[in-house]
N, C-alpha and C positions, 0 to 999 in steps of 0.2 A: 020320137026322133028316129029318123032312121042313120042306119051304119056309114051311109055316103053322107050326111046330113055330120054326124058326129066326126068323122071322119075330115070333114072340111075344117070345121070348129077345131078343133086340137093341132091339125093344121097350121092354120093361123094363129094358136094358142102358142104352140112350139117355136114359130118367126116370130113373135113378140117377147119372148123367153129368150130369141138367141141374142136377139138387137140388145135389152137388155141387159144380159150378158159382156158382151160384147161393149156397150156404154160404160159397164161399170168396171170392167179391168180397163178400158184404155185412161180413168179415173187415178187409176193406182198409182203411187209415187213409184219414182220409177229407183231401180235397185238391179243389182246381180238377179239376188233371190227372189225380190218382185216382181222382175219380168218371168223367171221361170212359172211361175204362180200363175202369173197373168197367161202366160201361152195356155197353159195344162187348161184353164180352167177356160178359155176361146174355144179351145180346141170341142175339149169334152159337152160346152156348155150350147155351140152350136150344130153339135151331133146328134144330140136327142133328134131335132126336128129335120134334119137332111135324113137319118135311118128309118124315122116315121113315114116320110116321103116317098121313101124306097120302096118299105113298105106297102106302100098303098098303089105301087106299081111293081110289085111282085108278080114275077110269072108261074107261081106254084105256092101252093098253101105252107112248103115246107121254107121258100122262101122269105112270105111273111111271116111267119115265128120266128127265123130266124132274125130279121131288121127289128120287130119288134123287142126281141132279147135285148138288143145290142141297145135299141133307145133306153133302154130298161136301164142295161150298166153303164151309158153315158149317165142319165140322170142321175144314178147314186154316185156316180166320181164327178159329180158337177156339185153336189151337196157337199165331196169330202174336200173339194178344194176350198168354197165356199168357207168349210168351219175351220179350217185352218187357217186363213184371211181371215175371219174371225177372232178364233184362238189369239192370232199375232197383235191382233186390234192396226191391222194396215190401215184399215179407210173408213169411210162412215157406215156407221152401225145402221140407220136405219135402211137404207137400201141393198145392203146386205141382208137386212135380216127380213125383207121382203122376198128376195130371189131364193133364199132357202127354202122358203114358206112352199113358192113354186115350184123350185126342182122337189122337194117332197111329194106335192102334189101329182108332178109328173110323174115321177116312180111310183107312187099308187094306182095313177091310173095304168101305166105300162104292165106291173105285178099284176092287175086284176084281168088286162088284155090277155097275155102270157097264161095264166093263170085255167083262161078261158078256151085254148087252142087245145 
């Protein structure tokens, strides 16, 4: 596979990560402290894949390391919002504990991009 090839695929791995995302906070009973939950984790949750994006239309190398970091710390504060909605037992456990599964996965692979620059 090549890096434009990989590159497409995470892509579109990232927009099915955000939707998701995005399906499962507007899910959330809704509250003070639920909605604050709910943004943070919108927020962070549809960032990973907009800063990949960016990424990928970087106009200098130091550019992409940069977008790529930044997916990097979206995906870990997308897991920490996640285990807190968790922790609280807001909503349903098993879609929850599917989009952790993801945002880990996506921080592994961000860590080992990053890692590789």
């Amino acid at each position: 596979m090549t890096n434009k090839e990989f590159a497409k695929i995470l892509e579109k791995r990232t927009i099915k990560f955000a939707i998701a995302i995005l399906k499962f906070s507007s899910s959330m009973p809704s509250s003070i402290e639920n909605n604050v939950l709910r943004n943070q984790l919108a927020k962070s949750g549809t960032s990973v894949g907009a800063n990949y994006r960016e990424a990928n239309r970087s106009r200098s190398p130091k550019d992409f390391t940069n977008k790529i970091k930044i997916s990097l710390a979206e995906a870990s504060e997308t897991d920490y919002w996640l285990e807190i909605i968790e922790t609280l037992k807001i909503t349903d456990n098993i879609k929850l504990k599917a989009l952790r599964v993801e945002a880990k996965e996506l921080l592994a692979i961000f860590t080992s991009i990053a890692n590789k620059l």
